[in-house]
NUBAVO-545691 format. One record per residue: residue number from 1; x, y, z of N, C-alpha, C in turn; residue in three letters. Coordinates in steps of 0.1 Angstrom, whole numbers, plus 5000, padded with zeros to 4 digits. Each point is the difference from the previous one (the first is absolute). Example, Ala and Ser with C-alpha at 12.3 -4.5 7.8 and 13.67 -1.06 7.14 Angstrom:
! residues 2
+-------+------+------+------+------+------+------+------+------+------+------+
! vexlo !   nx !   ny !   nz !  cax !  cay !  caz !   cx !   cy !   cz ! miza !
+-------+------+------+------+------+------+------+------+------+------+------+
!     1 ! 5132 ! 4943 ! 5078 ! 4991 ! 5012 ! 5000 ! 5009 ! 5012 ! 5000 !  ala !
!     2 ! 4996 ! 5011 ! 4993 ! 5009 ! 5011 ! 5000 ! 4992 ! 5011 ! 5008 !  ser !
+-------+------+------+------+------+------+------+------+------+------+------+
END
This chain:
! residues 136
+-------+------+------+------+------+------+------+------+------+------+------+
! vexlo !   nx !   ny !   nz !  cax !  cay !  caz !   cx !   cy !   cz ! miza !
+-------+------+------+------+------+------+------+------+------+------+------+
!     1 ! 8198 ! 5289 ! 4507 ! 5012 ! 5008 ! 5003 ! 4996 ! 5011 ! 5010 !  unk !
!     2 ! 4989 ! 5008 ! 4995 ! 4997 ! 5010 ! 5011 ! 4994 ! 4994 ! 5014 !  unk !
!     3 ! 4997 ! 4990 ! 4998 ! 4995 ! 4995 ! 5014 ! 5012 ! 4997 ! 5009 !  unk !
!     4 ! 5010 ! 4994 ! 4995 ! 5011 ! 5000 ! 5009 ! 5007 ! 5011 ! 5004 !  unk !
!     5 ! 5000 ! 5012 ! 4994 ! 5004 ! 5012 ! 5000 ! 4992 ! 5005 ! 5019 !  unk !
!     6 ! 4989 ! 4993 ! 4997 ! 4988 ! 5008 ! 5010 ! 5000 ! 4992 ! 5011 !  unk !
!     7 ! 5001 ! 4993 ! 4999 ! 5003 ! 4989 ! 5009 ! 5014 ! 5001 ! 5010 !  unk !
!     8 ! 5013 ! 5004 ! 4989 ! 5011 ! 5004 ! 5009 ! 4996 ! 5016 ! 5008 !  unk !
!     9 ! 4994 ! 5007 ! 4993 ! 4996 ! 5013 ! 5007 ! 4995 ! 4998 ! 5009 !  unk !
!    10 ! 4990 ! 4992 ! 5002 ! 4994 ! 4998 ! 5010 ! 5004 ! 4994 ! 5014 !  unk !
!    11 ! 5013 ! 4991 ! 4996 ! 5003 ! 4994 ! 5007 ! 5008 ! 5009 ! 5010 !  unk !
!    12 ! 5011 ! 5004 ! 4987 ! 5015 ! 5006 ! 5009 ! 4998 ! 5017 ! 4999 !  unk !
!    13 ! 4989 ! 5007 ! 4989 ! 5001 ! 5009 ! 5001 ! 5010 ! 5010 ! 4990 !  unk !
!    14 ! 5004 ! 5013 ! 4999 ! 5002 ! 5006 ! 4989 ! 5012 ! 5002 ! 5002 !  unk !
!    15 ! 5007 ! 5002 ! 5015 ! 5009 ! 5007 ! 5007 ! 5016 ! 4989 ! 4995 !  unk !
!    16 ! 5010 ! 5002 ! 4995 ! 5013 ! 4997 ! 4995 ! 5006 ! 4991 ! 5015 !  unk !
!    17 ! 5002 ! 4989 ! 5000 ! 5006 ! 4992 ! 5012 ! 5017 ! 4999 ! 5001 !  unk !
!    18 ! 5002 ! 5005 ! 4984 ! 5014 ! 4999 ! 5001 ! 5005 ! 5014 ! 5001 !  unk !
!    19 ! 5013 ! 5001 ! 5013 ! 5007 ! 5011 ! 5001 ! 5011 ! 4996 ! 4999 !  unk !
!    20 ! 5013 ! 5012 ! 4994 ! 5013 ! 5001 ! 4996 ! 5002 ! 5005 ! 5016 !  unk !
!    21 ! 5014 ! 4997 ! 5004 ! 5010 ! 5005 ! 5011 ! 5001 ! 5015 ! 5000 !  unk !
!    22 ! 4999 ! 5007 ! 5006 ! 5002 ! 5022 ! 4998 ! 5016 ! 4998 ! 5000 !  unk !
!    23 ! 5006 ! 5003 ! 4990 ! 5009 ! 5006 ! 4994 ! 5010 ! 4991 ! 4991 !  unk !
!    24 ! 4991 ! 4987 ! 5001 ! 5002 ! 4990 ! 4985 ! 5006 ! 5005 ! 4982 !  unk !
!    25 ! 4989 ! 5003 ! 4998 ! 5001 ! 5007 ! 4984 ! 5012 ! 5012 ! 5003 !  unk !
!    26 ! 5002 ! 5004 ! 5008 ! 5011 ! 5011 ! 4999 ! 5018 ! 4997 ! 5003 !  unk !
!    27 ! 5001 ! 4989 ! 5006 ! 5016 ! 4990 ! 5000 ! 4997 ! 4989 ! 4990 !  unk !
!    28 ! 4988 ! 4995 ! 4993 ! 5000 ! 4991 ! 4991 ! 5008 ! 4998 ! 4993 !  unk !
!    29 ! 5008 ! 5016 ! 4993 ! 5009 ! 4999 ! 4990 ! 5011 ! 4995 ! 5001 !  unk !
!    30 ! 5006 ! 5006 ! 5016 ! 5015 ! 5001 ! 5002 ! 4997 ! 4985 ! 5005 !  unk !
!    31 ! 4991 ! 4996 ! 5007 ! 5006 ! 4982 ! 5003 ! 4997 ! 4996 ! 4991 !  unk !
!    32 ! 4994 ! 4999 ! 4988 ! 5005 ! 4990 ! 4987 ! 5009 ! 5003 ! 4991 !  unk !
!    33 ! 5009 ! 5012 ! 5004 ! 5011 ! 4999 ! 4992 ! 5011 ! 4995 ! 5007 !  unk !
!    34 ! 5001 ! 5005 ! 5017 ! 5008 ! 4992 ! 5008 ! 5002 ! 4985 ! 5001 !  unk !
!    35 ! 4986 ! 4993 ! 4996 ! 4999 ! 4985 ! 4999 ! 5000 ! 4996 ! 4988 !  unk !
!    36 ! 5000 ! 5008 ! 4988 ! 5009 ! 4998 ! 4984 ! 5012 ! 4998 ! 5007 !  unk !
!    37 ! 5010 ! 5012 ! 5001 ! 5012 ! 5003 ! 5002 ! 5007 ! 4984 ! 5007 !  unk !
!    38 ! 5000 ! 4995 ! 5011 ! 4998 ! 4989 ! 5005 ! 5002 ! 4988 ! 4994 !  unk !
!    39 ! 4988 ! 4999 ! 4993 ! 4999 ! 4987 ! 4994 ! 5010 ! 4999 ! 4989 !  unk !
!    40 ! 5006 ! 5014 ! 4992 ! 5008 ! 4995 ! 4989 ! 5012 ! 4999 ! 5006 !  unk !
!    41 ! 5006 ! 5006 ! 5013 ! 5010 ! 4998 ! 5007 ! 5000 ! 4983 ! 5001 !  unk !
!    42 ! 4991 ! 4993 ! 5006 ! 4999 ! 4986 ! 5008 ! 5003 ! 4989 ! 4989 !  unk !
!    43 ! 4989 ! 5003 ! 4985 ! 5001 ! 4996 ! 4989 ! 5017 ! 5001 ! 4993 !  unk !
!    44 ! 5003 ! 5008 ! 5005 ! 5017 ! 4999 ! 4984 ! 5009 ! 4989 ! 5002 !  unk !
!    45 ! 4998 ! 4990 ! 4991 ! 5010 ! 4992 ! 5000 ! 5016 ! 5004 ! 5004 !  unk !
!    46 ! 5008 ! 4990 ! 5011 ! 5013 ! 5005 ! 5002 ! 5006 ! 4985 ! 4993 !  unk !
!    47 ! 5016 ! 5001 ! 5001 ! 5001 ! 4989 ! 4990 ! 4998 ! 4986 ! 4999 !  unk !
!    48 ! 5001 ! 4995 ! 5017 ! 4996 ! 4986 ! 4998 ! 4984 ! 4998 ! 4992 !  unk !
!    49 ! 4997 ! 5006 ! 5006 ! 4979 ! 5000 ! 4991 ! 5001 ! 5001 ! 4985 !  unk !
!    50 ! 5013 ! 5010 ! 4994 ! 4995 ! 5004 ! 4989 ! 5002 ! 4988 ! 4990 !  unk !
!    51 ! 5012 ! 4991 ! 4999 ! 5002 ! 4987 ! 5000 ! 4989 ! 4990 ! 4999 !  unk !
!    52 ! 4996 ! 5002 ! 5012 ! 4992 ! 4985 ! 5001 ! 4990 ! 4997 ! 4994 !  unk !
!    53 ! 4998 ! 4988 ! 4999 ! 4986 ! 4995 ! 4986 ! 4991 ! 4997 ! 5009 !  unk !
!    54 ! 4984 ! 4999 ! 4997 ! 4989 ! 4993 ! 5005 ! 5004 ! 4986 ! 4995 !  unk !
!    55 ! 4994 ! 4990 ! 5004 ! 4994 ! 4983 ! 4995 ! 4994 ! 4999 ! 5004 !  unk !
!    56 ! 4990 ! 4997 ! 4991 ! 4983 ! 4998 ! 5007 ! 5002 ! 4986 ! 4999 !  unk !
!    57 ! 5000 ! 4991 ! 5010 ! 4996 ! 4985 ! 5000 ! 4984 ! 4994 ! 4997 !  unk !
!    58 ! 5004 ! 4991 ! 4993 ! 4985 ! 4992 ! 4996 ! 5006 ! 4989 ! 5004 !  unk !
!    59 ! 4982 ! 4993 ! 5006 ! 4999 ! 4985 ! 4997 ! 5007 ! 4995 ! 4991 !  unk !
!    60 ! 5003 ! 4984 ! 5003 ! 5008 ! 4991 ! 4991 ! 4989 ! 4999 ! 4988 !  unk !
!    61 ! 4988 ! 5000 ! 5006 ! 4993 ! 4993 ! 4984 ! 4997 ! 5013 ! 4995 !  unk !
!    62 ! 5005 ! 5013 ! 5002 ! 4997 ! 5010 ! 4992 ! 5011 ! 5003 ! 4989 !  unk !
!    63 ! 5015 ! 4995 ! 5011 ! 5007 ! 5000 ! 4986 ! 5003 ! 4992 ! 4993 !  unk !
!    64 ! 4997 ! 4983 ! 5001 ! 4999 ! 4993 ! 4993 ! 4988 ! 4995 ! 4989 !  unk !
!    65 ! 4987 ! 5006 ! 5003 ! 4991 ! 5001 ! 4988 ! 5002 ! 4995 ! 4986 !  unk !
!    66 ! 5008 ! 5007 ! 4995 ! 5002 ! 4996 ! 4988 ! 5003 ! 4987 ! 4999 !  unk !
!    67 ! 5011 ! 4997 ! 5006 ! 5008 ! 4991 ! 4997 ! 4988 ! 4984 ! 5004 !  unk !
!    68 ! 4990 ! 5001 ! 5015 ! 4992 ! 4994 ! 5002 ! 4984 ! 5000 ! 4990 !  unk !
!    69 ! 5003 ! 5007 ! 4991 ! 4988 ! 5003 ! 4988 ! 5007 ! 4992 ! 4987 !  unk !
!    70 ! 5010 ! 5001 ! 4997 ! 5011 ! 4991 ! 4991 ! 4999 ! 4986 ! 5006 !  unk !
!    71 ! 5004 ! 4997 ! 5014 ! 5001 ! 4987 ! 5000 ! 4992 ! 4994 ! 5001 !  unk !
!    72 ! 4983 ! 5008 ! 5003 ! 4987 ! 4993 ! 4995 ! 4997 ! 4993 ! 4987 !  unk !
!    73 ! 5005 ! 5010 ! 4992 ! 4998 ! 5004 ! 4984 ! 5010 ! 4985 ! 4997 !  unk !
!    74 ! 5011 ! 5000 ! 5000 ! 5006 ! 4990 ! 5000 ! 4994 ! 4986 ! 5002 !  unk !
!    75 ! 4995 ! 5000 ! 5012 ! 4994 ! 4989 ! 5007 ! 4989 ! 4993 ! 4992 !  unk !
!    76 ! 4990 ! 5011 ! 5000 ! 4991 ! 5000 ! 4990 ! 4998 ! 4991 ! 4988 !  unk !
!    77 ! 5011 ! 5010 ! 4993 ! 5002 ! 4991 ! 4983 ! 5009 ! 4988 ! 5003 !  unk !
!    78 ! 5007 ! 4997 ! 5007 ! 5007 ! 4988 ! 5001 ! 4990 ! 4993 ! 5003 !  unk !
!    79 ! 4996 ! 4995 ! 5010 ! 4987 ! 4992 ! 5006 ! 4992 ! 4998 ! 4986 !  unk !
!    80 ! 4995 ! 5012 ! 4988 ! 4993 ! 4994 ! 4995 ! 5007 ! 4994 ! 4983 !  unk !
!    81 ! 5013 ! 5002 ! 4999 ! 5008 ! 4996 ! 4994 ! 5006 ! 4985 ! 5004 !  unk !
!    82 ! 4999 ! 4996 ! 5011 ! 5000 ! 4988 ! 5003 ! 4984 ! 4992 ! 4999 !  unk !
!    83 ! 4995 ! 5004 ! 5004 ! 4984 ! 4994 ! 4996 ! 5001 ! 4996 ! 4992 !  unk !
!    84 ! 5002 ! 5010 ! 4988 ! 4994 ! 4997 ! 4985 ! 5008 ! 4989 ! 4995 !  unk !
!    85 ! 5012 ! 4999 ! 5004 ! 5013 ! 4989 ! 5002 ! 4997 ! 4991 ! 5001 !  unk !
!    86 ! 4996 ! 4992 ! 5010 ! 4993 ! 4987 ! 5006 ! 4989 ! 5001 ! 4997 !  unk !
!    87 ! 4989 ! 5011 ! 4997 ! 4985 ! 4991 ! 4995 ! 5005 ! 4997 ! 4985 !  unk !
!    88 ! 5008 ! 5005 ! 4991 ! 5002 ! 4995 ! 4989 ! 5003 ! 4991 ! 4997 !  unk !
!    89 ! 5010 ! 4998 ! 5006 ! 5008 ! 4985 ! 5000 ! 4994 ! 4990 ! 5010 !  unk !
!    90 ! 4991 ! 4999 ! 5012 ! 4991 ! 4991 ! 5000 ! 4992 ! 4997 ! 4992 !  unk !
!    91 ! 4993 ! 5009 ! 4991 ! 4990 ! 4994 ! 4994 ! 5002 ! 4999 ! 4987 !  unk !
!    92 ! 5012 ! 4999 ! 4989 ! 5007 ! 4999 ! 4989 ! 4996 ! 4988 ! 4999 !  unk !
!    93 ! 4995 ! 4999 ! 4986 ! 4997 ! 4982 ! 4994 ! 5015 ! 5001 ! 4990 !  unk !
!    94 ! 5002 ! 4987 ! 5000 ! 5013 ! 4997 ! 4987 ! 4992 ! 5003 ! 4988 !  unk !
!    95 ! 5009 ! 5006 ! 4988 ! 4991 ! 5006 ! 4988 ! 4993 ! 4988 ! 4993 !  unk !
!    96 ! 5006 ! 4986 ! 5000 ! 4995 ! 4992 ! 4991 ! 4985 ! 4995 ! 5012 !  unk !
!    97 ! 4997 ! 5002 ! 5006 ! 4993 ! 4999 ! 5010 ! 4986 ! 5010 ! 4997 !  unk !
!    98 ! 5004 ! 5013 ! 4997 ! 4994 ! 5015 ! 4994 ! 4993 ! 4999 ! 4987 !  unk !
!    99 ! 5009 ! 4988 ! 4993 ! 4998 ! 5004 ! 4984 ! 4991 ! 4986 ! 4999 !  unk !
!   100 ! 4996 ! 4992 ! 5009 ! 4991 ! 4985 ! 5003 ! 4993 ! 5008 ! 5002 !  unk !
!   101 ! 4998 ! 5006 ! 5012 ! 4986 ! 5005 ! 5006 ! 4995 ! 5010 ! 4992 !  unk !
!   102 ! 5010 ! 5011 ! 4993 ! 4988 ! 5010 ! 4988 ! 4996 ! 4987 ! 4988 !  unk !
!   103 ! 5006 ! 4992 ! 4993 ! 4994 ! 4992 ! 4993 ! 4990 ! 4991 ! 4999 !  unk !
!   104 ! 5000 ! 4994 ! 5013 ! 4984 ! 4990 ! 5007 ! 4989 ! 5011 ! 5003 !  unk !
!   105 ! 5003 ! 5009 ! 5010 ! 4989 ! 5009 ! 5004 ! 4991 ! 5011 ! 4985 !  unk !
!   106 ! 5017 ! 5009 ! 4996 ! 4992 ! 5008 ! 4995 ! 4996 ! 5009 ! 5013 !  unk !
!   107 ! 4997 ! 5006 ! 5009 ! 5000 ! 5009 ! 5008 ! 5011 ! 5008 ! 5006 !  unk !
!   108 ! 4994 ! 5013 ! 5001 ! 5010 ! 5012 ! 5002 ! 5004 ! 4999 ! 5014 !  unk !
!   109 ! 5012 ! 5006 ! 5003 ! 5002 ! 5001 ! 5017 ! 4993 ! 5011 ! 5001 !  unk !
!   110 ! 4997 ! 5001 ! 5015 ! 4993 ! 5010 ! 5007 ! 4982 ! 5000 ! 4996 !  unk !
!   111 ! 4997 ! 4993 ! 4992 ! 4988 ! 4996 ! 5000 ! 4990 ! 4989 ! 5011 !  unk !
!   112 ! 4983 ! 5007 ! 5001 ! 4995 ! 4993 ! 5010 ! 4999 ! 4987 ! 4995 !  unk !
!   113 ! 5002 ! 4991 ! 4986 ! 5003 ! 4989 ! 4998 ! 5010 ! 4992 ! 5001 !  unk !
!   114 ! 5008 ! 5007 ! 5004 ! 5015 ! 4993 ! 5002 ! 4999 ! 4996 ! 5014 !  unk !
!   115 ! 4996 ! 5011 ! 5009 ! 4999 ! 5000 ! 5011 ! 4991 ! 4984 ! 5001 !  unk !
!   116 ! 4989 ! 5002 ! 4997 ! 4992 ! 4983 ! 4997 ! 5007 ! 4990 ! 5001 !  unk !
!   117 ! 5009 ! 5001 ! 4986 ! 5004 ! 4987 ! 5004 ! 5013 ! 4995 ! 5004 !  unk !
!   118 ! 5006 ! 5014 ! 5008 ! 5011 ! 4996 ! 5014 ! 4992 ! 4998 ! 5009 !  unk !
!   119 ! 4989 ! 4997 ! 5004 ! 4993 ! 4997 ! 5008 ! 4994 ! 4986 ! 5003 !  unk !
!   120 ! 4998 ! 4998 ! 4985 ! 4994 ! 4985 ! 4994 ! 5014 ! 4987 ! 5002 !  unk !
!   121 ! 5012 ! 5010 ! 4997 ! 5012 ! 4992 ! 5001 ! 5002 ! 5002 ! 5015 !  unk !
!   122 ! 4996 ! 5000 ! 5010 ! 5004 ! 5000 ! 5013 ! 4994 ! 4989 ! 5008 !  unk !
!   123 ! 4984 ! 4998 ! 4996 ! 4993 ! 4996 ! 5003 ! 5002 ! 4984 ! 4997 !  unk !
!   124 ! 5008 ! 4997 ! 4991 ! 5000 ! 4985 ! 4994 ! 5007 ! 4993 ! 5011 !  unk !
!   125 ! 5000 ! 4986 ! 4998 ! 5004 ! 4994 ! 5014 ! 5005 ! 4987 ! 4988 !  unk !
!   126 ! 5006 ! 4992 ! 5008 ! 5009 ! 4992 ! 4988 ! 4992 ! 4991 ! 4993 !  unk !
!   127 ! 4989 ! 4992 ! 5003 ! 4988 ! 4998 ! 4990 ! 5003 ! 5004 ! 4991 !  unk !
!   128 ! 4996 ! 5014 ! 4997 ! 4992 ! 5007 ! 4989 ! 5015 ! 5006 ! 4993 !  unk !
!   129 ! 5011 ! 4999 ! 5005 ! 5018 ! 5002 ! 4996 ! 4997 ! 4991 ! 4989 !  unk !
!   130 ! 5002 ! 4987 ! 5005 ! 4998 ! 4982 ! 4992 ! 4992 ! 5002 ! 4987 !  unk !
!   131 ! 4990 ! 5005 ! 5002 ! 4987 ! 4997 ! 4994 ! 5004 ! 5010 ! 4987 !  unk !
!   132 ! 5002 ! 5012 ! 5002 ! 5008 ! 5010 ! 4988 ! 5010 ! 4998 ! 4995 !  unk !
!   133 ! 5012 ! 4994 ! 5007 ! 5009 ! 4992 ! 4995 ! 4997 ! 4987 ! 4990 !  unk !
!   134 ! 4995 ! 4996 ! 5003 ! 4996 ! 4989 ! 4993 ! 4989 ! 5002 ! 4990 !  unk !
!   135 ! 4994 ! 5006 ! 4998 ! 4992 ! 5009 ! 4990 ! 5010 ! 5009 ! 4989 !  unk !
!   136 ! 5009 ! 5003 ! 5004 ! 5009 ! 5006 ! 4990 ! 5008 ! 4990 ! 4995 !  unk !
+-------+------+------+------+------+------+------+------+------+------+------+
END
């Protein structure tokens, strides 16, 4: 800190660069009241002014936000209310269909053995259809 101090000394010296105008500080008063006086003149509402409204205009998407945050939201749960719609009902077995396959298997849904053998059942080709068919 002192080095910079010494350093401006050195540079510019001790002597004040800034001067006031000679006889500034002594009308200072009367022209800022004269340029008060003024301004509340220019400032006073007359009647058309006193009336009138601001409107601050905004962007379209500033005033419609909401309504474009809603019809996301909307969008949203619909889209996934329809999903759940059609993956259901695509992949729906008939119950007597449900109540065969927990009775032969014995395995839980959502298990890695079930998964097995929808896999085992994919893999069969009509051979091996015949061959279980005819075995039962």
């Amino acid at each position: 800190m002192e080095s910079d101090e010494k350093y401006l000394e050195r540079k510019f010296g001790r002597q004040n660069h800034f001067a006031v105008p000679d006889g500034y500080l002594q009308n200072l008063t009367a022209s800022v009241m004269a340029n008060v006086s003024k301004q509340t003149e220019c400032n006073m509402p007359n009647k058309e002014t006193a009336n009138a409204k601001v409107v601050v205009m905004q962007p379209w998407w500033r005033r419609t936000r909401v309504r474009i945050a809603a019809a996301a939201c909307l969008l949203v749960a619909g889209g996934t209310a329809f999903y759940t719609y059609m993956d259901s009902e695509h992949h729906a077995e008939p119950v007597s269909n449900v109540a065969a396959s927990n009775s032969n298997h014995n395995v839980e849904m959502g298990t890695s053995a079930s998964y097995n053998e929808m896999a085992d059942y994919t893999m069969l080709d009509n051979d091996d259809i015949y061959s279980l068919l005819a075995s039962n």
